[in-house]
C-alpha positions in Angstrom: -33.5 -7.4 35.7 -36.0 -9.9 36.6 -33.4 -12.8 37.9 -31.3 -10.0 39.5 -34.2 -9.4 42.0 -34.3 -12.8 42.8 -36.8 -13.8 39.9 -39.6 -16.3 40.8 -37.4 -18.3 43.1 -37.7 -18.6 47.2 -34.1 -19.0 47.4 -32.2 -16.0 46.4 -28.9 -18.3 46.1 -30.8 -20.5 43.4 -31.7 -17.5 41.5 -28.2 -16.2 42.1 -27.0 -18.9 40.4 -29.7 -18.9 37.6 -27.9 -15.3 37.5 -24.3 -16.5 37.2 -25.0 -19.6 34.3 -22.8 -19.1 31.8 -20.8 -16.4 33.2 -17.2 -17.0 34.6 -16.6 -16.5 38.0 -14.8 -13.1 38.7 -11.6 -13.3 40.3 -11.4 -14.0 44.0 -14.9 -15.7 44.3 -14.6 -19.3 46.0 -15.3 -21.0 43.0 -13.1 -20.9 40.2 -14.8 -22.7 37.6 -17.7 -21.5 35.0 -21.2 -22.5 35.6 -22.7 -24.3 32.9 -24.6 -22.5 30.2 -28.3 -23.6 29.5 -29.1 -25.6 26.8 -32.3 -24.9 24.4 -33.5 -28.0 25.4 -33.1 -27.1 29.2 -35.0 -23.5 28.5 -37.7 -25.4 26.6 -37.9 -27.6 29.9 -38.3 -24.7 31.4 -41.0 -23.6 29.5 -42.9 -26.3 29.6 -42.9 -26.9 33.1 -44.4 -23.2 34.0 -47.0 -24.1 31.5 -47.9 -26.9 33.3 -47.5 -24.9 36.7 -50.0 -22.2 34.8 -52.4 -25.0 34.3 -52.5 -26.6 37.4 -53.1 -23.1 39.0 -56.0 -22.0 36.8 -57.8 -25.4 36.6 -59.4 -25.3 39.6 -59.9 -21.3 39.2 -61.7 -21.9 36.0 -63.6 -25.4 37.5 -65.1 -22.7 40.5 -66.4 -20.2 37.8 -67.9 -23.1 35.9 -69.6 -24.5 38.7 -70.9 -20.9 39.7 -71.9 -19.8 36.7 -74.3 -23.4 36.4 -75.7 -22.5 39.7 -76.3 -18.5 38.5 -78.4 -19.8 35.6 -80.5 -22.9 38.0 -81.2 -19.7 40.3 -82.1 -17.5 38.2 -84.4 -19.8 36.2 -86.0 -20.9 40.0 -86.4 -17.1 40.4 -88.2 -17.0 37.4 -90.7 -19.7 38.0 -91.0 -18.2 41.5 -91.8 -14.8 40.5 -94.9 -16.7 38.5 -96.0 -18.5 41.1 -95.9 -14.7 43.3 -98.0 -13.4 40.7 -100.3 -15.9 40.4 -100.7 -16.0 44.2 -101.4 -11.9 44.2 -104.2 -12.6 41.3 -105.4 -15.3 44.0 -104.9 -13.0 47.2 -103.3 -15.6 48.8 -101.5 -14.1 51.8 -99.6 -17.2 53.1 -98.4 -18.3 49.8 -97.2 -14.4 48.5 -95.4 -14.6 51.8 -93.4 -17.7 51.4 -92.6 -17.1 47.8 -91.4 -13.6 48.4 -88.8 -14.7 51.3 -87.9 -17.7 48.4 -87.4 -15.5 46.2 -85.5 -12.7 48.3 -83.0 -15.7 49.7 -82.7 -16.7 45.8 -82.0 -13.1 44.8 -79.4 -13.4 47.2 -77.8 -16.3 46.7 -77.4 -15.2 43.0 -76.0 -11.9 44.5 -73.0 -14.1 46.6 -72.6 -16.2 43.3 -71.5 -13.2 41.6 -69.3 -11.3 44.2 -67.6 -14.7 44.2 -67.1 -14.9 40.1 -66.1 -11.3 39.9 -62.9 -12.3 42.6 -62.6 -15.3 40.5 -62.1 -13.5 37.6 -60.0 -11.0 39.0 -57.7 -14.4 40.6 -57.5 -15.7 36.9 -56.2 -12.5 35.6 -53.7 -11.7 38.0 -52.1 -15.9 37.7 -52.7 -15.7 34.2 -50.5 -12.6 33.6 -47.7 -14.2 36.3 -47.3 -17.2 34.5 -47.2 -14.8 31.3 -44.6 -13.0 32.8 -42.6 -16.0 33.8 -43.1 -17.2 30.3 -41.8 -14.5 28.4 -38.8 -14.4 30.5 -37.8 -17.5 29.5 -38.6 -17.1 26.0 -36.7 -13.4 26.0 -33.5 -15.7 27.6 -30.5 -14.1 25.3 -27.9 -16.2 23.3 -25.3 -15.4 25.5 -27.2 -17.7 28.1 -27.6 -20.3 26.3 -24.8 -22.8 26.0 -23.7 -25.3 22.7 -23.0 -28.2 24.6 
């Protein structure tokens, strides 16, 4: 089902071919030979190199939410701190000061606010790749005997 609909090739004549390995051409086609079966090995080749796609892809996926969720936990602690200092400049009546710390900490608030819109996409990328490269995984590990050539 999956390589009939073109699989996760661009071309659809590569993945017609991927289609037709192993089976022999049907009478009146061009071509008169069989295509060669797969070997284990080549499967396993396979394999591997959509593992290595799947890691490429989700490195830099999983690097971001790293990086984000350092920065989460510096704002939040600078929040913290800056949420002292507001109190101990209300206990002072300190107009000028409450002022600069509350628009410090309203940007900081927001910035955390961006950080996590931005992980909760993130997330939601790493899912979605994860589960492709699942997909395109499985496929190949579900790739039936008959495919699979003794050469």
């Amino acid at each position: 089902e999956f390589l009939d609909s073109g699989g996760w090739h661009d071309d659809a004549s590569e993945s017609k071919s991927l289609r037709n390995r192993g089976r022999k051409q049907e009478p009146g086609t061009k071509q008169s030979e069989t295509v060669p079966k797969m070997t284990k090995k080549e499967i396993r080749q396979k394999r591997s190199e959509v593992m290595a796609e799947k890691a490429k892809a989700l490195k830099w996926i999983e690097s971001r939410i790293k990086e984000l969720e350092n920065n989460i936990e510096i704002h939040e602690k600078e929040l913290e701190r800056l949420n002292s200092e507001l109190i101990k400049a209300s206990e002072e009546k300190n107009g000028m000061q409450i002022k600069k710390l509350s628009q410090l900490s309203h940007a900081s608030q927001d910035l955390i606010e961006n950080h996590f819109a931005e992980l909760e996409k993130l997330y939601e990328k790493k899912e979605k790749e994860a589960a492709r490269f699942e997909k395109k995984l499985n496929e190949w590990a579900s790739f039936s005997k008959r495919d699979i050539g003794y050469r």
